[in-house]
Backbone bond lengths (Angstrom), bond angles and torsions (degrees), N, CA, C in turn:
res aa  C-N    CA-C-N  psi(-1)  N-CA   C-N-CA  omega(-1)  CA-C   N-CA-C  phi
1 X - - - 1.456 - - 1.526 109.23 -
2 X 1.312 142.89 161.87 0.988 162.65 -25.93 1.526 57.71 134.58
3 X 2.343 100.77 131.28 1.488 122.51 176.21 1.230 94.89 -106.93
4 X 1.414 121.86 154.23 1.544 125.48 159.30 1.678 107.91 -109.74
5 X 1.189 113.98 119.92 1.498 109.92 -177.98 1.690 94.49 -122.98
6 X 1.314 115.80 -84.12 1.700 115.70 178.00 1.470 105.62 -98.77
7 X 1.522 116.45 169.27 1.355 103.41 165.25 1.771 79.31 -158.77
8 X 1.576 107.80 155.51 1.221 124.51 169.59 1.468 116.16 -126.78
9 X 1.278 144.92 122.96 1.457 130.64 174.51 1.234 121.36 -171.97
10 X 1.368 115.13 -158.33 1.966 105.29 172.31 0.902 143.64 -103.07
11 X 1.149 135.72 108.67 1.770 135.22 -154.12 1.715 107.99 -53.49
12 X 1.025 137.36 142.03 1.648 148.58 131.08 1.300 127.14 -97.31
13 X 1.902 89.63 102.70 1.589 85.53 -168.13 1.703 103.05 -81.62
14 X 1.274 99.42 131.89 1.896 106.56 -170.06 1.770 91.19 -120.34
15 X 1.350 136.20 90.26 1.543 133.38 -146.29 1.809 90.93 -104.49
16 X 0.963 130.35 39.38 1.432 120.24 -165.03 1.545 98.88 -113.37
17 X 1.397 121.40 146.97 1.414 128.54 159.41 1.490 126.38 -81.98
18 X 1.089 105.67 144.82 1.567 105.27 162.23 2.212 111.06 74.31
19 X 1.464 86.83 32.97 1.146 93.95 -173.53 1.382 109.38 -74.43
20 X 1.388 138.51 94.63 1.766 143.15 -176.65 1.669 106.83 -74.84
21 X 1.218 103.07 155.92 1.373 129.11 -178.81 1.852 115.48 -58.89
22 X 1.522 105.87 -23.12 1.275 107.16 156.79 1.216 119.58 -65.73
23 X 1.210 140.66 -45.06 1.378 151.07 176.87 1.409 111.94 -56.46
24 X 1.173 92.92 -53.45 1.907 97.78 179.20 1.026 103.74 -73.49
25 X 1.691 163.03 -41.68 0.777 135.03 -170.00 2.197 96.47 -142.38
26 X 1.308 100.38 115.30 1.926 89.74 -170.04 1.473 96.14 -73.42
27 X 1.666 107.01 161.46 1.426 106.76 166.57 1.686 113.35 -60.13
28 X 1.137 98.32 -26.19 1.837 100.67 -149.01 1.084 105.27 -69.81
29 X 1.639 128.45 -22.13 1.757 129.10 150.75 1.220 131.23 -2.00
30 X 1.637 102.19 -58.54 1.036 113.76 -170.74 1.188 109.93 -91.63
31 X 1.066 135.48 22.02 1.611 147.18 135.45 1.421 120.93 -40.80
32 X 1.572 88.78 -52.52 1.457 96.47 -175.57 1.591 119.61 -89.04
33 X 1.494 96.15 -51.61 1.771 96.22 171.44 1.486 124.67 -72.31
34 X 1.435 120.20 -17.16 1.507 117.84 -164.25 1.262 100.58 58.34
35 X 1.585 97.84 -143.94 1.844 119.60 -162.02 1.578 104.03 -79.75
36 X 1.256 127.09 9.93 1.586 135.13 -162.68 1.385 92.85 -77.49
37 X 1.376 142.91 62.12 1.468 128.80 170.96 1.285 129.52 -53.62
38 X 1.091 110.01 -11.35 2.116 116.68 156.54 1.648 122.39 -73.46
39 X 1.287 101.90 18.61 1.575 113.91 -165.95 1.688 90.78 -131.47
40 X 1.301 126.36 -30.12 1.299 121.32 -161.61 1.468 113.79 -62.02
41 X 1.398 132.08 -14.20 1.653 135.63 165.40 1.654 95.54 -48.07
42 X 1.308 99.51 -80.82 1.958 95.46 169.54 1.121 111.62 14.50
43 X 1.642 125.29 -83.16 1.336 116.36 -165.25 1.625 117.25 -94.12
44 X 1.145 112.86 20.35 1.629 109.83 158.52 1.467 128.94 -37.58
45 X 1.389 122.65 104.70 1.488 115.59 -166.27 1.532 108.30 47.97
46 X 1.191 132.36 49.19 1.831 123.58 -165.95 1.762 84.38 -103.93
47 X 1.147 145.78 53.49 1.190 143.89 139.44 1.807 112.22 -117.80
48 X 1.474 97.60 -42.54 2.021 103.65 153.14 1.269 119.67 -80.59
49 X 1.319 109.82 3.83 1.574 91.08 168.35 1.517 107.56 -113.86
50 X 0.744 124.15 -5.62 1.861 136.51 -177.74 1.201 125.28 -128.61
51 X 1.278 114.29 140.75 1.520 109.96 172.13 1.726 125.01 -81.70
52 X 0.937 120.31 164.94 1.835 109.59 -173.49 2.044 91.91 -52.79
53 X 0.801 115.16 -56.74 1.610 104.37 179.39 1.459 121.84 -72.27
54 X 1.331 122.02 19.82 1.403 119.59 162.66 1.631 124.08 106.15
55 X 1.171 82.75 -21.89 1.572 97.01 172.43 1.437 126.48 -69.61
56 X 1.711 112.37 141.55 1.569 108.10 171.48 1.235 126.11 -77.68
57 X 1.627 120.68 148.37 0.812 99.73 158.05 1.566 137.25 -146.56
58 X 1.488 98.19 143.45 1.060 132.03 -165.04 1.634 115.83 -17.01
59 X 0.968 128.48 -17.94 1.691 129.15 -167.51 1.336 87.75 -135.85
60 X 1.035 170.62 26.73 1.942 145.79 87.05 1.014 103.48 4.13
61 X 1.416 127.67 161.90 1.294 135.84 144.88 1.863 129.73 -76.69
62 X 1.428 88.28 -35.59 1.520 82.59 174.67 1.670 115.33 -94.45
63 X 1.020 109.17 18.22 1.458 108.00 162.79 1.503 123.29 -108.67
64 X 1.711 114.49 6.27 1.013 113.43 151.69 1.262 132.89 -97.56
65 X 1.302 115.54 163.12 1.556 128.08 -150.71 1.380 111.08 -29.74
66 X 1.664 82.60 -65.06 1.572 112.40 -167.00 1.959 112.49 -58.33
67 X 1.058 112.52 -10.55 1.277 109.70 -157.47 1.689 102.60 -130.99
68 X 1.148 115.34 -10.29 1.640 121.47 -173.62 1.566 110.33 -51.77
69 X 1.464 106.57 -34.34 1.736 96.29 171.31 1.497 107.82 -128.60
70 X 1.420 115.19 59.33 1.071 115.06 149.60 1.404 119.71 -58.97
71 X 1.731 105.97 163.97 1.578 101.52 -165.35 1.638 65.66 -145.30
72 X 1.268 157.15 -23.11 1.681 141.80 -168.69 2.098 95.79 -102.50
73 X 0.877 98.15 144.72 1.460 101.73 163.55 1.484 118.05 -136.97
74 X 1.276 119.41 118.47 1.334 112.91 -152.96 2.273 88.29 -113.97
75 X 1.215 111.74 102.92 1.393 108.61 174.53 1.564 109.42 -122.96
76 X 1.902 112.27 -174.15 1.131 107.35 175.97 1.593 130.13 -84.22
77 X 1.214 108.15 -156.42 1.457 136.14 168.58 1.882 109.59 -28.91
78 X 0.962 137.20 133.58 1.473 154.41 135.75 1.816 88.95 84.31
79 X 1.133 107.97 52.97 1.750 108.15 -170.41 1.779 87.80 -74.62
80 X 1.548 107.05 159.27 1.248 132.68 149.94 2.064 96.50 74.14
81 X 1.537 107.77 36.21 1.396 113.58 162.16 1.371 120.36 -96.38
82 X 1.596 94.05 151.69 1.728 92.49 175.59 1.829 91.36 142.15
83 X 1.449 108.45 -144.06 1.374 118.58 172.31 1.697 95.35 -64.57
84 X 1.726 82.34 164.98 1.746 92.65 -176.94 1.423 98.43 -110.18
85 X 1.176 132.46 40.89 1.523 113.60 175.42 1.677 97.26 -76.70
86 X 1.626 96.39 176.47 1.815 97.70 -164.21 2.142 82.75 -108.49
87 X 1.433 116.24 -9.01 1.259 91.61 168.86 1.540 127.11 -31.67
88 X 1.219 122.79 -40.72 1.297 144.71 -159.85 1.681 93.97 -56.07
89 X 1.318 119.78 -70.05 1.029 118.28 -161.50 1.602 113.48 -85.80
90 X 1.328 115.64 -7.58 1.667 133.27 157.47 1.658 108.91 -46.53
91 X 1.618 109.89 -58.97 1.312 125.27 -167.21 2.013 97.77 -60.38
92 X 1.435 104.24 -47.38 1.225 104.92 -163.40 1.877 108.60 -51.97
93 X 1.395 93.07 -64.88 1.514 91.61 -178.02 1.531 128.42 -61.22
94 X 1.922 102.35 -17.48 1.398 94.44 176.69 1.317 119.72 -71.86
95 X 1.502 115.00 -16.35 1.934 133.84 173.73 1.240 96.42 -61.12
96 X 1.567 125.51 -32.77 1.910 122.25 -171.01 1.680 103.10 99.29
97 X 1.333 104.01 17.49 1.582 110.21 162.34 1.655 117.34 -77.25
98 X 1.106 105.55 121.08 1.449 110.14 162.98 1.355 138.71 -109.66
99 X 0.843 86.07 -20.99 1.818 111.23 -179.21 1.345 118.19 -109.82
100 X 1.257 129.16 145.18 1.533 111.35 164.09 2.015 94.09 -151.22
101 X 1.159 97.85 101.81 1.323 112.27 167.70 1.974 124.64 -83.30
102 X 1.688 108.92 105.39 1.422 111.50 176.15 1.305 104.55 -163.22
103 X 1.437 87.33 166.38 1.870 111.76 -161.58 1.547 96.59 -47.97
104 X 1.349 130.25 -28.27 1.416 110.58 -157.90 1.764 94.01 -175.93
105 X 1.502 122.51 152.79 1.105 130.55 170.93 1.230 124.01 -122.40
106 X 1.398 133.66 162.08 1.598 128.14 -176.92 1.945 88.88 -82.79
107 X 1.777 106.77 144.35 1.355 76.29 172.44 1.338 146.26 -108.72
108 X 1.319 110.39 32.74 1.422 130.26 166.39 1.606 102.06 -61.03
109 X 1.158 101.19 -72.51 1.770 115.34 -178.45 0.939 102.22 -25.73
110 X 1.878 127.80 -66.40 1.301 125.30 -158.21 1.273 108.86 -68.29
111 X 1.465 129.20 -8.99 1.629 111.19 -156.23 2.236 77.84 -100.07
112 X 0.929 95.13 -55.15 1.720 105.99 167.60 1.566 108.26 -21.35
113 X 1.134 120.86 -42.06 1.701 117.03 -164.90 1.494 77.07 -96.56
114 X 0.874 172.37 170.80 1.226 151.86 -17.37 1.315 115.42 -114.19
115 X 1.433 127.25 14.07 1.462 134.11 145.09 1.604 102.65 -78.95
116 X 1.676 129.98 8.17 1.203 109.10 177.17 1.411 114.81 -140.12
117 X 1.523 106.49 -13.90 1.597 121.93 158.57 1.752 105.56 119.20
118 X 1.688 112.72 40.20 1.468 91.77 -165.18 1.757 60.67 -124.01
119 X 1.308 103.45 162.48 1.329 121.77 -173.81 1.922 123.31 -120.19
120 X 1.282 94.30 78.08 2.238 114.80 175.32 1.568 89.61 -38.79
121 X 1.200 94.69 137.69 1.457 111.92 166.58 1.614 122.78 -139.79
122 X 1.408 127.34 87.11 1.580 111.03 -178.59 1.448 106.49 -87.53
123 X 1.328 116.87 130.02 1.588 115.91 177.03 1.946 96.08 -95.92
124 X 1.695 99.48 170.61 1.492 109.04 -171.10 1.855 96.98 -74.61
125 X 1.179 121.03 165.47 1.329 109.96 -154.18 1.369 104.19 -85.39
126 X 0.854 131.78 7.68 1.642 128.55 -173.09 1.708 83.83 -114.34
127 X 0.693 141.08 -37.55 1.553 131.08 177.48 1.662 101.40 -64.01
128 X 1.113 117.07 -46.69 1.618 124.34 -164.31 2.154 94.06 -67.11
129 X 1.293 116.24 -24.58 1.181 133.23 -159.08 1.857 102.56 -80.42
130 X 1.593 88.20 -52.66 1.595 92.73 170.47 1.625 135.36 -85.31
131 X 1.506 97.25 -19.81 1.710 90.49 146.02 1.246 123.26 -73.85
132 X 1.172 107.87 -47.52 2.096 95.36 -171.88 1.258 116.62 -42.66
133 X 1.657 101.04 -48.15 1.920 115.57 -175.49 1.204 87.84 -44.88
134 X 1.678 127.13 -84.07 1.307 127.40 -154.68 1.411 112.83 -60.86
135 X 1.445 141.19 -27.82 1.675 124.89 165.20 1.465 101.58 -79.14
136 X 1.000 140.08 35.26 1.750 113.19 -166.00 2.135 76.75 -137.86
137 X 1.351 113.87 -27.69 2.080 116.33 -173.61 1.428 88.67 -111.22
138 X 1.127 147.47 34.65 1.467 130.26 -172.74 1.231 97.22 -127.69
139 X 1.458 109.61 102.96 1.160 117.48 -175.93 1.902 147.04 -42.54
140 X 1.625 80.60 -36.87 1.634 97.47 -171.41 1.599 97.06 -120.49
141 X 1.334 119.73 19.42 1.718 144.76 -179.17 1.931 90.50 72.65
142 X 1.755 66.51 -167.13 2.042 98.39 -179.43 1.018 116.95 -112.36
143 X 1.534 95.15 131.06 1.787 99.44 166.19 1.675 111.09 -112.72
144 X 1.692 92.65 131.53 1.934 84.04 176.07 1.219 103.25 -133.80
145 X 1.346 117.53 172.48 1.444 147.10 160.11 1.419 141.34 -113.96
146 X 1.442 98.68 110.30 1.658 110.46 -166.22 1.774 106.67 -90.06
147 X 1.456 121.69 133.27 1.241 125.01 166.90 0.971 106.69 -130.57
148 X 1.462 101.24 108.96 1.953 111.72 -173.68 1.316 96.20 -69.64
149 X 1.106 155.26 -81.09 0.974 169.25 -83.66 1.717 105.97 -113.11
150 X 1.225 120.22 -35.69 1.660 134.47 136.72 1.464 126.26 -79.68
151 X 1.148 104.18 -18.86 2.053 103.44 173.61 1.512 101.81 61.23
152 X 1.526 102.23 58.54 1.565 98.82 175.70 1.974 87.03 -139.67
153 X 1.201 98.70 139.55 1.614 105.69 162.04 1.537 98.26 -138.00
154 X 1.317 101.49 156.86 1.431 122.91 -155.08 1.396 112.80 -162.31
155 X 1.448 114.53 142.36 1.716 125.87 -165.96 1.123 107.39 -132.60
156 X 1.369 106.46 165.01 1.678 133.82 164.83 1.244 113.01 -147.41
157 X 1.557 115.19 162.90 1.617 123.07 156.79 1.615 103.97 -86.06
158 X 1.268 107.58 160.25 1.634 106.44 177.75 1.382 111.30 -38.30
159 X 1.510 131.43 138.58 1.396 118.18 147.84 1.341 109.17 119.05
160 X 1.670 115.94 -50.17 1.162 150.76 -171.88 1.265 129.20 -68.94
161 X 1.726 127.40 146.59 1.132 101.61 156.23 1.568 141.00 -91.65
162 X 1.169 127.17 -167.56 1.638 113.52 -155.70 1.758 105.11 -75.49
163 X 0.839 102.43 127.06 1.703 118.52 179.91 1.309 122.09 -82.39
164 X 1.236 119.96 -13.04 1.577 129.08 -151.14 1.411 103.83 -161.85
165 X 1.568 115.56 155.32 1.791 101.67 152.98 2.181 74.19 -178.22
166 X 1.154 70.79 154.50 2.234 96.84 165.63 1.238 129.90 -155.67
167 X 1.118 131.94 148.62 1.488 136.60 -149.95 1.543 97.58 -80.09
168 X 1.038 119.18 160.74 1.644 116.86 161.28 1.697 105.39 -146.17
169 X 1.236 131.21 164.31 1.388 128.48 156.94 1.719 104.37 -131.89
170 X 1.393 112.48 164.98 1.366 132.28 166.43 1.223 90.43 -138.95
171 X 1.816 94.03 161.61 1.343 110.28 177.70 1.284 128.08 -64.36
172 X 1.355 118.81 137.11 1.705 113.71 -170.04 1.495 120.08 -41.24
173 X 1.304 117.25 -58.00 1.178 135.58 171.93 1.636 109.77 -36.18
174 X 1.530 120.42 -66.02 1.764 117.87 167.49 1.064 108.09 -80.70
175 X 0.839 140.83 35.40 1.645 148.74 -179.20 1.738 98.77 -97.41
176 X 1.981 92.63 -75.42 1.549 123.48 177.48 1.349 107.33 -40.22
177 X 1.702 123.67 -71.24 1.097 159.12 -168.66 2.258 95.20 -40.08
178 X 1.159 98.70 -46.87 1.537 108.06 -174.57 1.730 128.13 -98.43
179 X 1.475 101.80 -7.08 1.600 124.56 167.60 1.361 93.08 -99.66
180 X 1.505 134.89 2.78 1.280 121.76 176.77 1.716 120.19 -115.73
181 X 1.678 87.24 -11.42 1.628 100.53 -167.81 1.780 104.11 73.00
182 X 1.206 122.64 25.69 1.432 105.92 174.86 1.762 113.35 -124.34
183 X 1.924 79.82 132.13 1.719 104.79 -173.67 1.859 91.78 -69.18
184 X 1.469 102.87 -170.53 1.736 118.81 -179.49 1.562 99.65 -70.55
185 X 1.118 116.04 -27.04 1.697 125.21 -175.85 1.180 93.31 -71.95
186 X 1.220 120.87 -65.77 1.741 107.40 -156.08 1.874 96.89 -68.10
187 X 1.232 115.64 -57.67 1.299 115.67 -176.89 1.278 111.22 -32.59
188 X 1.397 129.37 -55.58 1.960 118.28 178.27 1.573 103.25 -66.76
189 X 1.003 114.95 -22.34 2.402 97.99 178.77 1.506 96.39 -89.26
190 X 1.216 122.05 23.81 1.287 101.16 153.26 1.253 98.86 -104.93
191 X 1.411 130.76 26.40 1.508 118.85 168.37 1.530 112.76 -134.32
192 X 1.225 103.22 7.84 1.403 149.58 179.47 2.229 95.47 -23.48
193 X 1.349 82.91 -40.18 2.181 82.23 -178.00 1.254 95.99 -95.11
194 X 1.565 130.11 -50.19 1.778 120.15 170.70 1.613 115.00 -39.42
195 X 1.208 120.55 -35.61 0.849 110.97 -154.77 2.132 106.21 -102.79
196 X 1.354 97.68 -13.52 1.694 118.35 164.52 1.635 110.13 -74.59
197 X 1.767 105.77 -43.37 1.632 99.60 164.46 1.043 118.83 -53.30
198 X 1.607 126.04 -65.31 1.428 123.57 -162.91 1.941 121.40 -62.98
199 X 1.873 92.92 -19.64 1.227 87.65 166.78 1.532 130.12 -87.39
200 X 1.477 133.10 -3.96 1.372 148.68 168.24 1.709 95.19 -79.35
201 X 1.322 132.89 -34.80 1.613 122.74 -153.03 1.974 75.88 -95.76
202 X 1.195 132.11 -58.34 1.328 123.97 171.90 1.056 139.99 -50.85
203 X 1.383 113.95 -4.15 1.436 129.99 171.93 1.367 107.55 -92.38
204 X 1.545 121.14 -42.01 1.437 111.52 -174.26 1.917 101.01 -74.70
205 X 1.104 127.30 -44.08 1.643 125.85 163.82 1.518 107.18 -45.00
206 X 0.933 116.22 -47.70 1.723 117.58 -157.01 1.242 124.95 -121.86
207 X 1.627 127.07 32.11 1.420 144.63 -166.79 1.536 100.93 -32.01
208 X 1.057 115.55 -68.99 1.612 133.67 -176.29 1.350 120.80 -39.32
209 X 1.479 117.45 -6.80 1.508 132.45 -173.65 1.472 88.26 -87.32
210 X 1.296 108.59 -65.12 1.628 118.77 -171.36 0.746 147.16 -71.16
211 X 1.692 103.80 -44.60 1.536 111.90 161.03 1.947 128.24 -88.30
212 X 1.230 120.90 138.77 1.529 107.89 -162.97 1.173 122.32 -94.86
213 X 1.639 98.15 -10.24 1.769 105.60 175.95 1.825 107.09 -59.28
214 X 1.818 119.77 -18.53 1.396 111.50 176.30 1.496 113.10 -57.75
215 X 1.700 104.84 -19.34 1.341 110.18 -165.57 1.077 124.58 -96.26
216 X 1.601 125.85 0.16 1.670 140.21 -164.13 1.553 95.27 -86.65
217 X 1.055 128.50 137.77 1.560 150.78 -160.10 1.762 85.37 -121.30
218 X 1.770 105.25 108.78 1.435 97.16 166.04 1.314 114.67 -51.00
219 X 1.611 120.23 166.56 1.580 139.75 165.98 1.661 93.19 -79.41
220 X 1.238 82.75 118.77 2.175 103.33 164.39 1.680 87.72 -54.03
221 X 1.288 83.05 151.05 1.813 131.27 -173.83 1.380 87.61 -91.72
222 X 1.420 139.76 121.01 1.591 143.14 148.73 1.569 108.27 -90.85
């Protein structure tokens, strides 16, 4: 996967609770794209962003100007609930989302965004208080900057310098795992010879695991 070390870009403030994985990404997408997973941004919110006949519309957030290529999404409370498929967080990054900053996550979702490289962020609530204010009155929107690697994110209005910033942490472990670009796959071959030892010392204990002739059931005698 794809490392997250800095990122700079434009906030979408999306302030809603209880936003589920149906919403973020509809099944019916895949109507249109099939198995084409380079198409799956497409249906990002594509029931808030369209009307049943195809049309945009106009009061979304990401269909306005200012916000059409956002890459931060700053929403509410219990984001990314519902079913646990990881489509959810597929759709996000294929839109060019990386970030998704809110009060709180379902926690399937959250463990999901960083088995795929998009980076959950809950700030302390008075921090979460002073971004929204400032993307929700900021005229020409927000631009911020996340440094995982210091646990500092930080804002501006266009033009400007940074007005704001608050600490955040993730767990060391998805922290590492995402300054490294590494999925659960890559993370076990880095143990890749531990894990070739224990299978030679378990083979001489445990032949019958490995080999299948333990497992051949003679042919009955007629």
């Amino acid at each position: 996967m794809e490392a997250f070390t800095n990122l700079t870009g434009i906030v979408a403030p999306l302030p809603r609770d209880n936003i589920n994985t149906d919403a973020i990404i509809p099944a019916g997408i895949f109507k249109l794209i099939g198995a084409d997973m380079s198409r799956i941004g497409e249906g990002l919110f594509l029931d808030w962003r369209q009307s049943p006949d195809g049309d945009e519309r106009p009061d979304f957030v990401l269909n306005d100007a200012r916000f059409r290529f956002a890459n931060i999404l700053l929403s509410g409370r219990n984001f990314g609930c519902g079913s646990s498929r990881e489509h959810a967080v597929w759709a996000l990054l294929g839109a060019g989302i990386r970030c998704v900053v809110a009060e709180s996550f379902a926690d399937i979702f959250y463990a999901n965004c960083f088995r795929k490289g998009l980076l959950p962020i809950v700030p302390q609530s008075d921090d979460y208080t002073r971004l929204l204010d400032a993307a929700l009155n900021a005229p020409d929107g927000l631009t911020a900057s996340v440094d995982l690697a210091a646990g500092i994110f930080s804002w501006r209005q266009a033009g400007s310098s940074p007005v704001g910033e608050f600490s955040f942490t993730v767990d060391a472990d998805q922290k590492e795992a995402l300054l490294q670009g590494l999925d659960e796959v890559d993370t076990s071959l880095q143990y890749e010879q531990d894990i070739a030892a224990f299978q030679a010392k378990d083979r001489r204990t445990r032949p019958w695991v490995y080999d299948v002739s333990f497992h051949q059931i003679p042919e009955a005698k007629i």
